[in-house]
BADO-305642 format. One record per residue: residue in one letter; x negated, y, z of N, C-alpha, C in turn. Coordinates in steps of 0.001 Angstrom, whole numbers. Atoms other than C-alpha are relative to their C-alpha. Layout:
PT  residuo    neast   nnorth      nup   caeast  canorth     caup    ceast   cnorth      cup
PT        A        X        Y        Z        X        Y        Z        X        Y        Z
...
REM end
This chain:
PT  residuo    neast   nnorth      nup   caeast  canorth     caup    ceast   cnorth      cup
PT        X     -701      895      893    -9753     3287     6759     1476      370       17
PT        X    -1541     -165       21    -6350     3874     5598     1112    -1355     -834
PT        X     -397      633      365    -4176     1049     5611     1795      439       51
PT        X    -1237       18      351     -767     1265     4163     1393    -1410     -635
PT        X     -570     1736      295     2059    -1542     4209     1548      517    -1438
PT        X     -790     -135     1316     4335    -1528      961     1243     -743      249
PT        X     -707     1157      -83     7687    -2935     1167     1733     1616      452
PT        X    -1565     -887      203    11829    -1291     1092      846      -49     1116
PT        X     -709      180    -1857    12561    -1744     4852      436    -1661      449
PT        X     -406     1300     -465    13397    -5620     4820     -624     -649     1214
PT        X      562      448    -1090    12708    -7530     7779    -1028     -416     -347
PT        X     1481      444      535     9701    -9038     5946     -968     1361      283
PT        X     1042    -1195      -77     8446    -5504     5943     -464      302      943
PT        X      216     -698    -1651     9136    -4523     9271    -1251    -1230      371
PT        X      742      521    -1222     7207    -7570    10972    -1419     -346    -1094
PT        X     1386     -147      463     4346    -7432     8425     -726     1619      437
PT        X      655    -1598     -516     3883    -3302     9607     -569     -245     1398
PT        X      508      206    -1544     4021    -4693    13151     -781     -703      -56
PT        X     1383     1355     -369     1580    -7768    12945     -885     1381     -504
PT        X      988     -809      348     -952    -4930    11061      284      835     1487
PT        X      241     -924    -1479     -200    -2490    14209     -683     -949     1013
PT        X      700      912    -1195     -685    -5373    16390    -1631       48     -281
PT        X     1302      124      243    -3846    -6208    14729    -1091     1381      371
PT        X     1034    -1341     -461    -5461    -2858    14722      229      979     1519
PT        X      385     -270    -1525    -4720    -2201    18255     -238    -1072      718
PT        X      436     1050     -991    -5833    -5344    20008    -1923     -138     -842
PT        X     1071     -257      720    -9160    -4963    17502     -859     1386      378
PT        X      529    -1377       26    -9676    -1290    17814     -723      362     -956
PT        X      788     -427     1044   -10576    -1087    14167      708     1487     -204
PT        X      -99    -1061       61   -10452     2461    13459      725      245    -1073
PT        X     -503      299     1078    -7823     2716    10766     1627      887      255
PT        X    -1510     -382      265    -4538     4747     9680      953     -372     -362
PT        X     -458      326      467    -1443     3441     9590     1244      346     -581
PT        X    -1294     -942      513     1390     4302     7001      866    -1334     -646
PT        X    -1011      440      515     4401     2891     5536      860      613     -809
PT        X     -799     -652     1594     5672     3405     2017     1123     -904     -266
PT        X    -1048      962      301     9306     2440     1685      807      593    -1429
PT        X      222     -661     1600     9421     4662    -2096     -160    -1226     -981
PT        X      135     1267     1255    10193     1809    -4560     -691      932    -1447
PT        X      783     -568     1076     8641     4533    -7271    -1479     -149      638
PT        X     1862      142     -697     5484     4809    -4984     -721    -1196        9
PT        X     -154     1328       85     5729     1164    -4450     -493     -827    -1625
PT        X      329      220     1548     5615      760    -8168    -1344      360     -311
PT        X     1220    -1281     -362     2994     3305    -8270    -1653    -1273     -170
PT        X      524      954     -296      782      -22    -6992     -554    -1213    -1004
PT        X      242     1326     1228     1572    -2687    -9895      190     -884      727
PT        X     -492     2356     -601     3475    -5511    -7459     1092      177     -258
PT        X     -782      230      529     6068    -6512    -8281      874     -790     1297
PT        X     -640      749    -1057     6937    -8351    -4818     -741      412     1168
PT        X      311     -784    -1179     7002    -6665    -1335      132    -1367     1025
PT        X      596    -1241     -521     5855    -6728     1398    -1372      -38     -552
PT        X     1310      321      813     2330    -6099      180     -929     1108     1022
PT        X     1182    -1029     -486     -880    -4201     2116    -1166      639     -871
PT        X      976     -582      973    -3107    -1844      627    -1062      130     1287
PT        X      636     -781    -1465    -6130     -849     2598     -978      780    -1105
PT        X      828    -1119      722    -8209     2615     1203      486     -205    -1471
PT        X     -669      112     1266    -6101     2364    -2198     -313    -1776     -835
PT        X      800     1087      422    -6768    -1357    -2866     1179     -882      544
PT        X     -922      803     -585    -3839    -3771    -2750     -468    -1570      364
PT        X      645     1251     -392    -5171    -6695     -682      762    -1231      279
PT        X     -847     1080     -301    -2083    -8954      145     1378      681     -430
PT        X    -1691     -903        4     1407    -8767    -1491      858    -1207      -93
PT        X     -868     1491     -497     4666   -11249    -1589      -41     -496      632
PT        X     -216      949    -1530     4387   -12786     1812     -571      669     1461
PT        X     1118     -470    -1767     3709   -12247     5584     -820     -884      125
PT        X     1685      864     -683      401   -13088     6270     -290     -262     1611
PT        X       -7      369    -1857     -659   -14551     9520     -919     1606      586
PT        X      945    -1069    -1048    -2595   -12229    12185    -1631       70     -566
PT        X     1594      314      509    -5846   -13780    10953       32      258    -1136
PT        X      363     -503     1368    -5234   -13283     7340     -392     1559      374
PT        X      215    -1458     -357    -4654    -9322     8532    -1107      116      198
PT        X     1422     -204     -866    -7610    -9448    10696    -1362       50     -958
PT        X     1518      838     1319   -10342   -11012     7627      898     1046    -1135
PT        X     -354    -1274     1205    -8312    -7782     5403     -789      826      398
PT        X      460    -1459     -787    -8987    -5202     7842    -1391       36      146
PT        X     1226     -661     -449   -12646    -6398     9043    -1068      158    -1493
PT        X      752     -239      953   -13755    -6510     5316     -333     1169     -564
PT        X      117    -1382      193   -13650    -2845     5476     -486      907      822
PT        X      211    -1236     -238   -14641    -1553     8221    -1593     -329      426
REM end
């Protein structure tokens, strides 16, 4: 699984990249993680409001930090 967090470096971004790290190492879901801070790439997407998660090209949460558990019920619907 390749999950990627969307967002232009704001602190929103940062601690939505870290709760997803957190998540997928206390889980051990098997999953890649990247960070696109490319407001064209970003675009690229179709949101319009960061921070936002994609997981395998599929934007699953955007405009807000989600809790641990939202993450968690993203990530295990994939793997």
């Amino acid at each position: 699984m390749e999950v990627i967090v969307l967002g232009t470096g704001c602190a929103k971004c940062k601690n939505v990249y870290s709760a997803v790290e957190k998540v997928i190492a206390e889980t051990g879901i098997q999953a890649t993680l990247k960070k696109e801070e490319d407001i064209v790439k970003i675009m690229s997407y179709n949101i319009m409001a960061t921070p936002a998660i994609v997981v395998d090209g599929v934007v699953k949460i955007k405009g807000y930090v989600p809790s641990e558990a939202e993450i968690k019920k993203v990530l295990s619907l994939n793997s």
